[in-house]
SEZA-44786 format. One record per residue: residue number from 1; residue in one letter; x, y, z of N, C-alpha, C, CB in turn. Coordinates in pm, whole numbers, plus 32768, in hexadecimal, padded with zeros to 4 digits. Glycine has a CB too. Layout:
REM residues N
    nr   rest   n.px   n.py   n.pz   ca.px   ca.py   ca.pz   c.px   c.py   c.pz   cb.px   cb.py   cb.pz
   NUM      A      X      Y      Z       X       Y       Z      X      Y      Z       X       Y       Z
...
REM end
This chain:
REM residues 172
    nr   rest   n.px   n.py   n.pz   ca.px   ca.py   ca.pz   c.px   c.py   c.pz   cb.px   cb.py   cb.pz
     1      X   9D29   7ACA   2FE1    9D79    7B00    304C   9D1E   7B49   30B0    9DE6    7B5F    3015
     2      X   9D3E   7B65   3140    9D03    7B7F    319D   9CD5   7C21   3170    9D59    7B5F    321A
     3      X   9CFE   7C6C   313F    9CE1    7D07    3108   9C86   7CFE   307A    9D85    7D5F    30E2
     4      X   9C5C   7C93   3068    9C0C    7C86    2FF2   9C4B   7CC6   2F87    9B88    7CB9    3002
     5      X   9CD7   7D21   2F4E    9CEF    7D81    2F0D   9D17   7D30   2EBC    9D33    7DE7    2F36
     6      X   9D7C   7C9A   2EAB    9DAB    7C67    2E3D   9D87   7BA2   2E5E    9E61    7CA6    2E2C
     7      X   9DC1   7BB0   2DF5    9D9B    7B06    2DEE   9E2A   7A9D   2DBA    9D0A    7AF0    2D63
     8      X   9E37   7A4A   2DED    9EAE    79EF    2DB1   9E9D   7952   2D89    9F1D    79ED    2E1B
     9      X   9EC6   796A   2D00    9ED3    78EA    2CE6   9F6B   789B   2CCB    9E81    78E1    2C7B
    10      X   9F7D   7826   2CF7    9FC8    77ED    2CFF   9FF3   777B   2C8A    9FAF    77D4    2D66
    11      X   A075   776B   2C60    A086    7728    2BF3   A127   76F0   2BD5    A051    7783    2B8D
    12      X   A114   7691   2C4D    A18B    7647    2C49   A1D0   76BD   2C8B    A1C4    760C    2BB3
    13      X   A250   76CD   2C96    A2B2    7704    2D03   A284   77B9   2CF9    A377    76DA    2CD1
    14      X   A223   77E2   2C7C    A213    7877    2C7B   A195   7885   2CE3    A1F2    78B9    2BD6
    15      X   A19D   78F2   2CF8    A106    792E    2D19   A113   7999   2CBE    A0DF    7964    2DC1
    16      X   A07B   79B9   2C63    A03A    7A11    2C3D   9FA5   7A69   2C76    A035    79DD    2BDE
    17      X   9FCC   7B05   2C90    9F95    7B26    2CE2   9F44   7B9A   2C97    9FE7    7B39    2D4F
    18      X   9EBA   7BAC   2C75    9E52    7C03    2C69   9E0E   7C3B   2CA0    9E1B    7BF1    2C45
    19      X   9DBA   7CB0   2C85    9D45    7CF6    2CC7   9CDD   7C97   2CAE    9D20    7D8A    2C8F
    20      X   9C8E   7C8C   2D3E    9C3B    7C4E    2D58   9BD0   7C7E   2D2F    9C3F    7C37    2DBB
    21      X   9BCE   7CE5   2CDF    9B1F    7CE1    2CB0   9B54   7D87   2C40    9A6E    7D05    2D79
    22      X   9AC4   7D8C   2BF5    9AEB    7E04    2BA8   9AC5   7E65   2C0A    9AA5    7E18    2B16
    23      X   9A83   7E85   2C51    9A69    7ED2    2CCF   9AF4   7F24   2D03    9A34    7E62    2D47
    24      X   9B50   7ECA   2D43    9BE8    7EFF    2D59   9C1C   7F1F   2CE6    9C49    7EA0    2D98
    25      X   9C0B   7EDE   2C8E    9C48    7F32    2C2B   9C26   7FD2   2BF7    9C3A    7EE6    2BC5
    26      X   9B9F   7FF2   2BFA    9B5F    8057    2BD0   9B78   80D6   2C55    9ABF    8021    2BAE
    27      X   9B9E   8078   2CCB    9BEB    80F7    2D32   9C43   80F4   2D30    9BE6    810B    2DB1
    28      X   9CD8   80B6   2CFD    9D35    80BB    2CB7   9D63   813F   2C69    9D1E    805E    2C74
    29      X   9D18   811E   2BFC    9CFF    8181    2B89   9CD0   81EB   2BC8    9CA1    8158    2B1A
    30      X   9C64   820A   2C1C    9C3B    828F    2C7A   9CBF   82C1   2CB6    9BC8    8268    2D00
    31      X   9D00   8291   2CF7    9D7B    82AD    2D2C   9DF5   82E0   2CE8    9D9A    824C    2D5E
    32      X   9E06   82B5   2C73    9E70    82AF    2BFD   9E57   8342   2BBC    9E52    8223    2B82
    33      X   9DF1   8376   2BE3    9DBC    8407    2BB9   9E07   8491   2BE2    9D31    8416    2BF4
    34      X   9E14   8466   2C8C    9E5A    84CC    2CD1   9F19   8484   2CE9    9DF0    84E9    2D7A
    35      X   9F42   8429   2C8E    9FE4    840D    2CB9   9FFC   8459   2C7C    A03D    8394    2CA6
    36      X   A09A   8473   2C81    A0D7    84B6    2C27   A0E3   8456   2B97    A15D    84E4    2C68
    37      X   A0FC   84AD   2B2E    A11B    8462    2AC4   A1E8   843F   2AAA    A0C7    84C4    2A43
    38      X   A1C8   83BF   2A87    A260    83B3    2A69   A262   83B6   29D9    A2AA    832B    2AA3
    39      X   A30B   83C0   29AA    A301    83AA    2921   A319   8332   28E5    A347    83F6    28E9
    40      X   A2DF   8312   2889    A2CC    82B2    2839   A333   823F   281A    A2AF    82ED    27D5
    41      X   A332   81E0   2850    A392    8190    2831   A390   8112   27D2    A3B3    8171    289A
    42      X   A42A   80F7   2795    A426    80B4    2706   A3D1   802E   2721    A4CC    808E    26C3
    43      X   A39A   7FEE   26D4    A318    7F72    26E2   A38D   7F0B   26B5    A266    7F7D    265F
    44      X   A3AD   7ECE   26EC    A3E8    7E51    26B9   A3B7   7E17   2661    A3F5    7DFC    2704
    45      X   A331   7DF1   2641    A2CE    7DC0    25BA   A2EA   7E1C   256F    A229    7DB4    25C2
    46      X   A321   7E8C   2562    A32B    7EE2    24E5   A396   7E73   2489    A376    7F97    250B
    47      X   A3E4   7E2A   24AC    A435    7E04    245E   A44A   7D8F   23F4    A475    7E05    249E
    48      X   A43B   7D8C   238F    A3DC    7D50    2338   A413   7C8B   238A    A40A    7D86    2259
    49      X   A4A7   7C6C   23B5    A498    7BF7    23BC   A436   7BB8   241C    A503    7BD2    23C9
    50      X   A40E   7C09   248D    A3C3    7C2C    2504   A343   7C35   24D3    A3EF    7CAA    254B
    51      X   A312   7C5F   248E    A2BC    7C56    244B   A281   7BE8   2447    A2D5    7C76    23F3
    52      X   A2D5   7B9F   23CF    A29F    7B14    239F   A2A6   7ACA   2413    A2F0    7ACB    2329
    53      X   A2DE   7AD0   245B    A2C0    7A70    24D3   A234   7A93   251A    A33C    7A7C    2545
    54      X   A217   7B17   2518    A198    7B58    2538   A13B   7AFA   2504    A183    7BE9    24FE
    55      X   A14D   7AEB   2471    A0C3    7AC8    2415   A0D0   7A25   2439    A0CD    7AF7    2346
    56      X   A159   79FA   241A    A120    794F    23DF   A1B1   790C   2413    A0FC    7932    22FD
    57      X   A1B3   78A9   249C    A244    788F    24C5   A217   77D9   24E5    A288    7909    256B
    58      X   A257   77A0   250C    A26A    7744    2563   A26D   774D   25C0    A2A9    7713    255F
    59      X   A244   76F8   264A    A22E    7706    26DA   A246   767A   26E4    A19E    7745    2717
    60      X   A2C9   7657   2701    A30F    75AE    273E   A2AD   756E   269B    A2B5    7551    2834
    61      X   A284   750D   2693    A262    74F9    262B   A1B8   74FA   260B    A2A8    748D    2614
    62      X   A16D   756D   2644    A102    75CF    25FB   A0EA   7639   25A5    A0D7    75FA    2634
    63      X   A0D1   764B   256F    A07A    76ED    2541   A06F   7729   25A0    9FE4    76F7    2508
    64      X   A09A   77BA   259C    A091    7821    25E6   A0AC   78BA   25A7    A0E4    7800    264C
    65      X   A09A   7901   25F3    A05C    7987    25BB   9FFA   79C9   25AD    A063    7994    256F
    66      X   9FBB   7A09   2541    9F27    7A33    252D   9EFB   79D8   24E2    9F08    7AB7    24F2
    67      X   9F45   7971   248A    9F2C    7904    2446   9F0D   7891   24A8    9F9A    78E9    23ED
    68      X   9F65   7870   24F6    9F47    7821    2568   9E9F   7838   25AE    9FC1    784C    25D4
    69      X   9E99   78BB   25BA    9E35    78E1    2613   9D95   789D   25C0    9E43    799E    2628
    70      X   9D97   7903   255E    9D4D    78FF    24E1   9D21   784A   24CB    9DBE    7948    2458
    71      X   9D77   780A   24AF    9D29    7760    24DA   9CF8   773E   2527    9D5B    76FB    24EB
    72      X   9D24   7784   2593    9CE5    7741    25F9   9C83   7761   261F    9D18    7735    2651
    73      X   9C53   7807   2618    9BBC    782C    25FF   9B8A   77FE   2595    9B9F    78B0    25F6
    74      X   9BBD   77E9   2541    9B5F    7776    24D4   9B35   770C   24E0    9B8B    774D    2471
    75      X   9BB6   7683   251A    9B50    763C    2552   9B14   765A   25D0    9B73    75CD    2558
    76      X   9AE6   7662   260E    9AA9    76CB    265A   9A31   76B4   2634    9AD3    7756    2648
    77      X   9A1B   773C   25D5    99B7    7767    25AB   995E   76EC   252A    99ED    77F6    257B
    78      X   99BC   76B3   2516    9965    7640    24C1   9932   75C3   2515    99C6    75FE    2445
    79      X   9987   75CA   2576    993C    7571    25E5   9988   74EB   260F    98A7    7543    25AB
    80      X   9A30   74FF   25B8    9A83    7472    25CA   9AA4   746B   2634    9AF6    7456    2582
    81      X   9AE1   74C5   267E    9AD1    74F2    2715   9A76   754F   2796    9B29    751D    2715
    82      X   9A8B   750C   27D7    9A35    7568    2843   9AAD   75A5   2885    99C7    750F    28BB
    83      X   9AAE   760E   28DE    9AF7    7677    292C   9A9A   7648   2999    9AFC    7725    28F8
    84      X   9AEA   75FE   29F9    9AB0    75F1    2A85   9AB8   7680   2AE5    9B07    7577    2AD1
    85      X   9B21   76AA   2ACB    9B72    774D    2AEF   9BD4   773C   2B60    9AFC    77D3    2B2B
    86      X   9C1C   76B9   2B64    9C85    765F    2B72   9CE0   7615   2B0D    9C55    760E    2BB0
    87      X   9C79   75CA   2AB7    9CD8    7598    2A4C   9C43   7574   29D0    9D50    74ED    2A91
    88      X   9C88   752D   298A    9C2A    7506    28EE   9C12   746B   290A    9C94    751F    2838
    89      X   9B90   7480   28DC    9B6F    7418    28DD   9B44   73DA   2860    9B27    7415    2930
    90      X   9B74   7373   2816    9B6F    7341    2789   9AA8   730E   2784    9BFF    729E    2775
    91      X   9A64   732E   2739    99D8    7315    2743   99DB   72A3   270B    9978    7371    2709
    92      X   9948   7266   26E2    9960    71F0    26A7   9948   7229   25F9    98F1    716E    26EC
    93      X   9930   7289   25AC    992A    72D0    2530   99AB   72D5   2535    98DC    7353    251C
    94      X   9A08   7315   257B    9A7D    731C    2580   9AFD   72A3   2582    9A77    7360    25D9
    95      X   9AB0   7231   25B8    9B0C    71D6    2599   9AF6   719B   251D    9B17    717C    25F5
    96      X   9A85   7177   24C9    9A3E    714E    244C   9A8A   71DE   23ED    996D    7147    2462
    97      X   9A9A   722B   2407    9AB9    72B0    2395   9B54   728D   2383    9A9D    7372    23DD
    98      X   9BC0   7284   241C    9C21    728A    2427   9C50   71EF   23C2    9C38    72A5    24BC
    99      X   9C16   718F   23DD    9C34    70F4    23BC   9C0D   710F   2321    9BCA    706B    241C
   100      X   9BDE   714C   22F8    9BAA    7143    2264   9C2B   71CE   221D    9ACD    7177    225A
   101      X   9C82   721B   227F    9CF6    7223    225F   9D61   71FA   2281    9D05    7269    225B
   102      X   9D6A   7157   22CB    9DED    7118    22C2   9E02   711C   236B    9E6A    7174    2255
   103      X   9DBC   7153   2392    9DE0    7188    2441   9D81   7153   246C    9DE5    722B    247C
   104      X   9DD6   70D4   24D3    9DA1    70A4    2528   9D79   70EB   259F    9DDE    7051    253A
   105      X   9D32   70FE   261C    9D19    7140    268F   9CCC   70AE   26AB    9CC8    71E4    268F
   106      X   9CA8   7065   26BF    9C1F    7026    270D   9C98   6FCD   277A    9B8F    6FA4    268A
   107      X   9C6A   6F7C   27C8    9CA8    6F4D    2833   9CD8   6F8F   28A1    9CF9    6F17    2810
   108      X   9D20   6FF5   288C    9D65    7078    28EE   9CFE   709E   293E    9D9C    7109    289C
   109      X   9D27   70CE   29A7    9CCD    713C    2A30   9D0C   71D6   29E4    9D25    711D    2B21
   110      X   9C85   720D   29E4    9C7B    72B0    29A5   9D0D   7300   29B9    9BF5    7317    2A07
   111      X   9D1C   72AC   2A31    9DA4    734D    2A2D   9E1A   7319   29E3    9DF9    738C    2AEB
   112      X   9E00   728F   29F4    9E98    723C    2982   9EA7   725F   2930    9EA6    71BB    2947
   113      X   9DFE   727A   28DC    9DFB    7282    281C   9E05   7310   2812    9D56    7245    27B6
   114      X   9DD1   737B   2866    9DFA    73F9    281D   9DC8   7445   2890    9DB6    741C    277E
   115      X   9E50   7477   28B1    9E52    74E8    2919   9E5C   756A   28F7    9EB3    74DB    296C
   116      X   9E63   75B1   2965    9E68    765A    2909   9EE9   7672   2975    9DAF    76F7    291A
   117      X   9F0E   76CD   2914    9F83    773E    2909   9F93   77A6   28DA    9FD5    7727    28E2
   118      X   9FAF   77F5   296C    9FA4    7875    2930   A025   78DA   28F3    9F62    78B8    2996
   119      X   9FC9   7918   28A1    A041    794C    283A   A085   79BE   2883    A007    7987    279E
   120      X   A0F2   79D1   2866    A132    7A43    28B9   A136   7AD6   284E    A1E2    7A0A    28EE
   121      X   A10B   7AB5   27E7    A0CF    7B45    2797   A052   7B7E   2796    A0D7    7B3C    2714
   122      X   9FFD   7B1F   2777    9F72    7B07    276F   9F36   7B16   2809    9F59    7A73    272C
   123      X   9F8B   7AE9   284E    9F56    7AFD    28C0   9E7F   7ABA   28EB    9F7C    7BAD    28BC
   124      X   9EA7   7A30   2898    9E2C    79F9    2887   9E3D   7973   2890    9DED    7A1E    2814
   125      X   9E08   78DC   287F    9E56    785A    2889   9E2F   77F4   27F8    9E24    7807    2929
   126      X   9ECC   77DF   279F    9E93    7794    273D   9EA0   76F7   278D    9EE8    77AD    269F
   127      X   9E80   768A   26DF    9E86    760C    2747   9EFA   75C3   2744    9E1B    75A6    2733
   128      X   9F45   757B   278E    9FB3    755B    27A8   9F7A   74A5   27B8    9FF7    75BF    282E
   129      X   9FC5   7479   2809    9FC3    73EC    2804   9FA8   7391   2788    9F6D    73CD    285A
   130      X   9FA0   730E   2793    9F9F    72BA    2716   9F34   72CF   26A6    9F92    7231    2740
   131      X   9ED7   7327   26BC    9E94    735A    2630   9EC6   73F7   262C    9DD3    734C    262F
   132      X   9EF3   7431   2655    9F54    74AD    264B   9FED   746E   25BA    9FA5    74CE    2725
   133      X   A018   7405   25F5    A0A5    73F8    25D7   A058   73AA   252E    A11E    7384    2667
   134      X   A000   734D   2562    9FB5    7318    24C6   9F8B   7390   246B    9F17    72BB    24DF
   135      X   9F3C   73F4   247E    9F34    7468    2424   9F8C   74B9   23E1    9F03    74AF    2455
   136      X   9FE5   749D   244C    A0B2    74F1    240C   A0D1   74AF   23AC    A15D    74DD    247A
   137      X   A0DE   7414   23B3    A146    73A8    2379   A0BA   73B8   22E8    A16C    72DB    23F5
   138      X   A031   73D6   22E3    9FCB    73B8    227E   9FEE   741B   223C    9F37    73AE    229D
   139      X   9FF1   74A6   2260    A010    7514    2212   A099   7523   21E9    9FEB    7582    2252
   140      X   A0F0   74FB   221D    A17F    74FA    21D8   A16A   746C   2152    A212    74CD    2271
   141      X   A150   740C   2180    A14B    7393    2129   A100   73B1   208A    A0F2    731C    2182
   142      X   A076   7410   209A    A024    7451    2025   A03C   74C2   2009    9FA6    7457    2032
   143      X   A0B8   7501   203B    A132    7567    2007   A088   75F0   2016    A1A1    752E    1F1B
   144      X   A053   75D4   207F    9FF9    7665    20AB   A06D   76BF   20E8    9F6B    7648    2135
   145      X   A09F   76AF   2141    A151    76CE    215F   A1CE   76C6   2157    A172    76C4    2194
   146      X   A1FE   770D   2147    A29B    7701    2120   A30A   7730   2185    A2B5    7755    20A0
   147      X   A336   76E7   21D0    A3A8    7749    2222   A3F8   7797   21EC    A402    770D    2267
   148      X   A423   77DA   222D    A48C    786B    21FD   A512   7842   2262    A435    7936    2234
   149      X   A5A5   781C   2200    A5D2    77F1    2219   A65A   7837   22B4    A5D4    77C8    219E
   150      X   A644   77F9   2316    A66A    7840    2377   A653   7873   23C2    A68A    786A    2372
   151      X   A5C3   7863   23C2    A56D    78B4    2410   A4FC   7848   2462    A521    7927    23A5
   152      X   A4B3   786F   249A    A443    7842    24B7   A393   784A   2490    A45A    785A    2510
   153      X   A3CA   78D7   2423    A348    7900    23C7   A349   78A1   2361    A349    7997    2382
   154      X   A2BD   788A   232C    A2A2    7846    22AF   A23D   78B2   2281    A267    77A2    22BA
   155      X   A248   788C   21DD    A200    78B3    21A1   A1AD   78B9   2174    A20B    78BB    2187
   156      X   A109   78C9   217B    A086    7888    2156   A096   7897   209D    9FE9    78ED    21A9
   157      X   A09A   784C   207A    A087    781F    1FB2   9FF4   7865   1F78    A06C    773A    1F8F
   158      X   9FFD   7885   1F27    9F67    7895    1EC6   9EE5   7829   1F05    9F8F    7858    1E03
   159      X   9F3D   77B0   1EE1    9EFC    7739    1ECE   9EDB   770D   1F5C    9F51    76D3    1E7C
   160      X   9F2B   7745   1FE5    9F0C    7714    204D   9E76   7785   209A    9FA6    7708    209D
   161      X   9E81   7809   2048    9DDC    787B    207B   9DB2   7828   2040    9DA3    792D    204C
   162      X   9DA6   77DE   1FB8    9D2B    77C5    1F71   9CF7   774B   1FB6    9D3E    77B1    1ED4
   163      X   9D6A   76FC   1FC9    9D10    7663    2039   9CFF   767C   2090    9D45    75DC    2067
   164      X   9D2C   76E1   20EA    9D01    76DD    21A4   9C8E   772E   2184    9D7E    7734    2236
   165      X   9C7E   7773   2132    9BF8    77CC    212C   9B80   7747   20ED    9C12    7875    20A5
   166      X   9BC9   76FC   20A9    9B37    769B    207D   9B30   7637   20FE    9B4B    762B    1FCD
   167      X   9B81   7609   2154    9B7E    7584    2156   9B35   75C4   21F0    9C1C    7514    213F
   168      X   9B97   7647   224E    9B6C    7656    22DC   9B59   76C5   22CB    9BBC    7637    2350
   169      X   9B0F   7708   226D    9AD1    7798    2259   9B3C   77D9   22AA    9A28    77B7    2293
   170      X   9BD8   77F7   2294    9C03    7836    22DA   9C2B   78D6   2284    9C67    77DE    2317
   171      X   9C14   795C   22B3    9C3E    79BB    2251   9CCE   7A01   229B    9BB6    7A30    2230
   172      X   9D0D   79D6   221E    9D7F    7A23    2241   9DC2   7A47   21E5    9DCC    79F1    228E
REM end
């Protein structure tokens, strides 16, 4: 934006709008020194169903949450994707890793096979598109998740830390 103070990203009919650098933020916080103080108001996440949607939900048919998030800095960080800092881009480790779990990606243009989306808790972007929706349907299918009925939270299983931590070093 023309005031350099925030930044927007766009995502389908929303705009999401941030501080453009930690800089504004840190005069922010300088500022926040001399307001008045208000009192404390109830956190909507205090509430345990709110919660679980916090930790581990569905997003149209992705992972999302801090669980959501958490994969996707994993692959990430293992290298199945790249973060253009637009969208994901499936690597070629990443399509050989993904195909050797049942998930196709090869043929597609990057933004087809796995886009990002950002979480509206997390306030960060897990991956969405057709290797987003393949990782949902993989972890529900090897019961790593369990939905919670009525909701949009699922439940991460014993058995689903112990494989996402072996398979995409993910800790959660």
């Amino acid at each position: 934006m023309a005031g350099r103070i925030l930044r927007v990203e766009q995502q389908g009919r929303w705009r999401y709008y941030r501080l453009a650098s930690a800089e504004i933020g840190r005069a922010i916080e300088a500022l926040a020194v001399v307001a008045p103080q208000r009192p404390r108001e109830l956190n909507v996440l205090s509430d345990p169903a709110a919660l679980r949607l916090k930790e581990a939900r569905t997003c149209y048919s992705h992972l999302a949450g801090r669980l959501g998030v958490a994969i996707a800095d994993a692959l990430v960080a293992e290298g199945w994707l790249e973060d253009t800092g637009s969208a994901y881009r499936v690597t070629p480790l990443g399509a050989r890793s993904l195909s050797a779990l049942g998930i196709e990606s090869n043929g597609r243009r990057a933004p087809e096979a796995a886009r990002r989306c950002l979480d509206w808790t997390e306030r960060r972007h897990h991956v969405a598109g057709p290797v987003g929706t393949a990782l949902a349907d993989l972890a529900q299918e090897r019961s790593w998740v369990r939905r919670l009925r009525g909701t949009r939270a699922v439940l991460v299983t014993p058995a689903g830390r112990r494989e996402l931590k072996r398979i995409l070093n993910v800790r959660f």
